[in-house]
N, C-alpha and C positions, 0 to 999 in steps of 0.2 A: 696098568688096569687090565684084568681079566677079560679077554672077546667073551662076548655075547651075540647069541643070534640076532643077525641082520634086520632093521626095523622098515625092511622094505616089505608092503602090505601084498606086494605081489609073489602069488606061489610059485608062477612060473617063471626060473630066472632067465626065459630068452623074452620076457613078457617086452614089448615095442608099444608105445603108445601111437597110435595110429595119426594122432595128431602131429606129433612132430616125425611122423615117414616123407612127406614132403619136404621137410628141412634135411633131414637128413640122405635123400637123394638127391637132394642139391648139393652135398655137400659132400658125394663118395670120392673126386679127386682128392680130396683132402685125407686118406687112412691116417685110424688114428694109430698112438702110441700105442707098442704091446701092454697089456696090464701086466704092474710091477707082482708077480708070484708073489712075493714075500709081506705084501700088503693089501694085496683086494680080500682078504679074510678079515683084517682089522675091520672092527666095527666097536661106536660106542653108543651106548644112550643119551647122549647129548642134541641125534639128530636123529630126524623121522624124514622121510621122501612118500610121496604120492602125485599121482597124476588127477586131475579133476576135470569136468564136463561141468562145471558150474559159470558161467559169465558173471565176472565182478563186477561190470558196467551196464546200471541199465540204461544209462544211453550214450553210447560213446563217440557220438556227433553233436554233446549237449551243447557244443560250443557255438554249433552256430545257430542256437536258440537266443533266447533272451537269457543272459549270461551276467556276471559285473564284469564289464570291459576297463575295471580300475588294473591297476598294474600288480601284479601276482609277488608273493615271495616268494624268492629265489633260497632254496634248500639245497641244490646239489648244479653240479657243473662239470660234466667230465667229458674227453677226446674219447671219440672209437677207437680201435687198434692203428690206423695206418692215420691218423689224424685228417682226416677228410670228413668229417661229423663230426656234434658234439650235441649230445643230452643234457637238458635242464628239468631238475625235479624240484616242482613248484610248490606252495599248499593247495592244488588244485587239483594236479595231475603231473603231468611232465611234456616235453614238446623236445623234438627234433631239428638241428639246425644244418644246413651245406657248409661248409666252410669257402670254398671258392668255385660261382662264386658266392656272398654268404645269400643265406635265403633261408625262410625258414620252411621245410618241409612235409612237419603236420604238427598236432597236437593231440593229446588226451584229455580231457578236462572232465573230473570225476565227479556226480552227483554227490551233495552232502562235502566238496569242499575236501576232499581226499589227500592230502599232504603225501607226496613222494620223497622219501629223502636219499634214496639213490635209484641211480639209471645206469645202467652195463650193459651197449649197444656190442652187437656180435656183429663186427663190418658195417656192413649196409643190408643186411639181410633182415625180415620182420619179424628174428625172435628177441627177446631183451628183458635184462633182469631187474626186478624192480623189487625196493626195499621202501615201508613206508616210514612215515617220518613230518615233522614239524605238530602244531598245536591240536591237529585232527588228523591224523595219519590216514592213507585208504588204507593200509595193512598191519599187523600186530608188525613190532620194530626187530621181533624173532624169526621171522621168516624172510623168504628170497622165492617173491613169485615170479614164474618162467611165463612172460607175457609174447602171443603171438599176434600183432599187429594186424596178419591180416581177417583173423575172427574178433580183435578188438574183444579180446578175455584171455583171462589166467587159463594154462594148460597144463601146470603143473607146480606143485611147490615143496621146499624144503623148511622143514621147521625145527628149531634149535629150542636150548635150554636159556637162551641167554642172549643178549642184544646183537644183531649182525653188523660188525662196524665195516664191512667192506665186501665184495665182489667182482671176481675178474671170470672174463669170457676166454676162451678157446673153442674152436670149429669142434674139437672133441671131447672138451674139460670144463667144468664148472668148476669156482675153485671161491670158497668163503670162508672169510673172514671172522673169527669172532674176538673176544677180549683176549682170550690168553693159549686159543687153537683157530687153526688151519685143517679144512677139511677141502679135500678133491674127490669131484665127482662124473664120473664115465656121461656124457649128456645124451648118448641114444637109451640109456635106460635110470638116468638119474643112480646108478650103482656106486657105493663109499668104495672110492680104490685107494683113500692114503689120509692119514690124520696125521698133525702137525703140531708140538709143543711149541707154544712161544712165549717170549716172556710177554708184561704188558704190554701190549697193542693197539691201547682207545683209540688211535688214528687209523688202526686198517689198513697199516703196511703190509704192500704186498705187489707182486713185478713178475708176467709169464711172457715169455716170448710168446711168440706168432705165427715162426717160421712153421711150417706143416713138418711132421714128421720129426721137431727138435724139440721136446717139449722141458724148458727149463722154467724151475719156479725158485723166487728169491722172498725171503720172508725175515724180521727180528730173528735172532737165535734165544738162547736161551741167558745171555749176559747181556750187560748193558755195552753198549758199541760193537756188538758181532751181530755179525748176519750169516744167514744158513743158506746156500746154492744149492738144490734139485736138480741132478742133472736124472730124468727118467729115464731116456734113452740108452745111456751107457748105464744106468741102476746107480751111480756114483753122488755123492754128499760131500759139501766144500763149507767148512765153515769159513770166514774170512774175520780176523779182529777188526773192524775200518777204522774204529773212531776210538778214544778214551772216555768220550760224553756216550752220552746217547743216541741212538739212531733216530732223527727227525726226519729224513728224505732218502729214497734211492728209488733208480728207474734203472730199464734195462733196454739194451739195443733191440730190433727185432731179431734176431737171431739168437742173441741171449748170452753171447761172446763178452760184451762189453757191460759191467755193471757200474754206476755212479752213485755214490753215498756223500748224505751231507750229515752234521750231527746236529744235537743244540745248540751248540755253538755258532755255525752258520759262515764261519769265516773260511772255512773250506771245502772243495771237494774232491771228494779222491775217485778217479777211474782205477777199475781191479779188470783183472782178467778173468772170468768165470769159473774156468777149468782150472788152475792152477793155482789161482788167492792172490795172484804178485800185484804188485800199486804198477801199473803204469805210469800213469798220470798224477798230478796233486794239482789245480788250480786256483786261485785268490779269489773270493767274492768278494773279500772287504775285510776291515781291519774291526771293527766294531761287532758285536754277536747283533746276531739277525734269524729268527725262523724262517727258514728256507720251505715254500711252497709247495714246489714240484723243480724236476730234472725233467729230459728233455733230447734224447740223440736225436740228429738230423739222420735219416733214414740211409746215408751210407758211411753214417757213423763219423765223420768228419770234423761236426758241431756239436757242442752240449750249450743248451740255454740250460736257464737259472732263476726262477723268480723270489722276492722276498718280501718280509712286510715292509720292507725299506725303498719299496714301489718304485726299485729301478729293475728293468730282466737287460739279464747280461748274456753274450754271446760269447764262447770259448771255443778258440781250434783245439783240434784232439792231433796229436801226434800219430798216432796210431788207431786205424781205424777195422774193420771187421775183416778185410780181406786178409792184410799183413800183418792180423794178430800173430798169428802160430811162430812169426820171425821173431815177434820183441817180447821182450822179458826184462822186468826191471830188476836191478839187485838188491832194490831195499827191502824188506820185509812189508808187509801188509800195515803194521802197527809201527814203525817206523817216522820219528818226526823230522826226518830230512828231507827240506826239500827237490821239486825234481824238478829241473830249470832249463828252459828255453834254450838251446843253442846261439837262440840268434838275440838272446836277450843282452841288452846294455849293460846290466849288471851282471851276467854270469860269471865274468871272471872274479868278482867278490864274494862269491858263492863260500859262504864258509868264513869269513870276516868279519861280515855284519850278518845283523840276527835274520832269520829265516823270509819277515814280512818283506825285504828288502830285495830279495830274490826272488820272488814269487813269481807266478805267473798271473797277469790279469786278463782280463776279460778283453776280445777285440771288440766287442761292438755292444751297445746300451740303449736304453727305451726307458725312460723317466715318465712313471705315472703317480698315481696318489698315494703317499707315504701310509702305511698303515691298512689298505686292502687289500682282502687278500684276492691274487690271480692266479694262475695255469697257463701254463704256457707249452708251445708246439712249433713243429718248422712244420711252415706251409708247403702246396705241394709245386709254386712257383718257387725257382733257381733263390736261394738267399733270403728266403720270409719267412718273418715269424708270424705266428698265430696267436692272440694273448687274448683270454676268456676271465672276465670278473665277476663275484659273487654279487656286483653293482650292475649285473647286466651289462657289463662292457663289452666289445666286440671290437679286438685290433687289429689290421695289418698292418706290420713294417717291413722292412727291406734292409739289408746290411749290404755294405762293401766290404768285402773281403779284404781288397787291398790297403785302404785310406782308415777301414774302420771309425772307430768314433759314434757320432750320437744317430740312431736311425732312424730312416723317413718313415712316416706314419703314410700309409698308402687310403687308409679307408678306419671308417668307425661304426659302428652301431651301436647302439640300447636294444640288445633283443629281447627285453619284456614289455617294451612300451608295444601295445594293440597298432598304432599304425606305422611302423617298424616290420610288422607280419603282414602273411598272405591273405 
């Protein structure tokens, strides 16, 4: 497609909205990425950027008026970056939770019944993306409004040609999602620095690291079972084949070293190494096809959880974790259906015998919920917990042993849409 001039409404291009200069002076240890030369000119007509002085809320403490304190539906459910929060978009508005310990933090509650159907928390800081959504959306379902918490209004928005199925944060990057492209976007001036072909996408895959100063983005490629690696920093592009089904799941370490894909399939998961495409790892969720949730590293990459509609989340050791990546390298190929097997597994020495399920690797540790809901799952930020969030308003902590493994202690529960459950 032919560039076309930029459909930023601003003439000046050092133009800074004054409203997020606060955010972004909170936020100068973090510099960001050089912009990639070879694509801050791309630009399409598919998206338009502006900043607004308009308050979407006329009252954005409606809640603690005379409100329906019946129980909300539940549209969106998603972890912050370092999994210490987690946003829930209601048909009302959306509301903020702690995770440890849990508590819930505040709430939006939108005049007129406003449907959120996504929330994309930037840490714990008060800026946050919001897409609306369910039977009365507060916003058209083609836009990505940039909500600042503490003026409780939209500061700025991005509009599309076409439904947004997803949204990820970076301290320097917006980055959305839609059916069939990927757009990146500079966040001190909302500027298009990179567009993304993907194949079908309705789910809104999509995985950016965290680390400041490493910005990697993982997205569908352009075949069914390949995925495409962004490495910005170094300007470098990895496609990776993972699967021979279709790409249903993958998440990325913070640092963006360690990548994990699941297919349609659901009966396995392969860790790749980012930079290079090699399989690492391959681990067993199960013998039986399952849609696979969410993925899940434990933040010194160690663990990967696993959730499924088969409402067990599995805990798997990683062989290899982000520090002694650059030593290990696997030999098999990326697309490769051999397995890669335990050393200390009782079967290894049949490795090659009997058929592949029989060698596998399985899961050390497990959490039996409701067959058929769907969850999300996360390592809490206590030694060996997970974090397990339902679209039933569930709220889980468990505990694994590392050593004994087996079935995990449930530590605590909640229902965080039931009114006396909140602040």
């Amino acid at each position: 497609m032919a560039a076309i001039p930029h459909p930023n409404p601003n003439q000046n291009p050092n133009f800074l909205s004054p409203m997020l200069q606060p955010y972004l002076e909170q936020q100068q240890q973090f510099p960001p990425d050089p912009p990639d030369e070879e694509t801050t000119s791309e630009t399409d007509n598919e998206s338009h950027m502006s900043f607004t002085n308009n308050s979407t809320v006329s009252n954005p403490n409606s809640n603690q008026g005379l409100i329906d304190r019946s129980t909300p539906a539940l549209l969106h459910v998603s972890f912050n970056q370092d999994y210490g929060c987690f946003a829930a978009g209601i048909d009302r508005g959306f509301r903020i939770y702690n995770c440890d310990p849990f508590r819930e933090i505040f709430r939006r509650d939108f005049d007129g019944n406003g449907g959120i159907g996504a929330v994309e928390m930037l840490f714990r800081c008060n800026i946050l993306a919001l897409v609306g959504g369910g039977d009365s959306p507060q916003y058209p379902l083609n836009k990505v409004m940039i909500w600042d918490d503490h003026q409780s209004r939209c500061i700025g928005e991005l509009s599309f040609r076409s439904e947004v199925r997803g949204v990820r944060l970076r301290r320097d990057r917006i980055v959305v999602i839609l059916e069939q492209k990927i757009f990146v976007y500079n966040f001190a001036d909302l500027k298009l620095l990179h567009q993304i072909e993907t194949i079908a996408n309705p789910k809104g895959l999509c995985a950016v690291s965290h680390v400041a100063g490493s910005f990697v983005l993982v997205c569908p490629g352009l075949q069914k079972g390949q995925v495409k690696v962004e490495h910005y920093a170094s300007k470098r592009t990895k496609f990776i084949m993972a699967h021979d089904s279709r790409i249903a799941c993958f998440t990325l370490s913070q640092d963006g070293n360690l990548l994990a894909t699941a297919s349609s399939k659901g009966t396995l998961v392969r860790i790749f190494n980012t930079h290079d495409g090699t399989l690492i790892q391959e681990v067993r969720r199960g013998a039986d096809r399952a849609e696979i949730y969410s993925l899940a590293f434990s933040p010194s990459a160690n663990w990967l959880a696993v959730s499924s509609d088969k409402g067990t989340v599995h805990v798997f050791s990683l062989k290899v974790n982000a520090e002694n990546l650059g030593n290990a390298r696997s030999s098999s190929p990326p697309d490769s259906n051999s397995a890669v097997t335990s050393p200390g597994s009782s079967l290894s020495f049949i490795k090659g015998v009997l058929p592949k399920y029989f060698s596998s690797e399985w899961s050390v540790a497990q959490f039996h919920l409701i067959e058929g809901s769907q969850y999300i799952v996360a390592f809490g930020h206590q030694k060996n917990t997970v974090v397990i969030l339902g679209l039933d308003g569930s709220f889980y902590r468990c505990k694994f042993d590392p050593a004994t493994g087996g079935e995990m202690t449930q530590l605590e529960y909640h229902n965080f849409l039931k009114p006396d459950e909140a602040l």
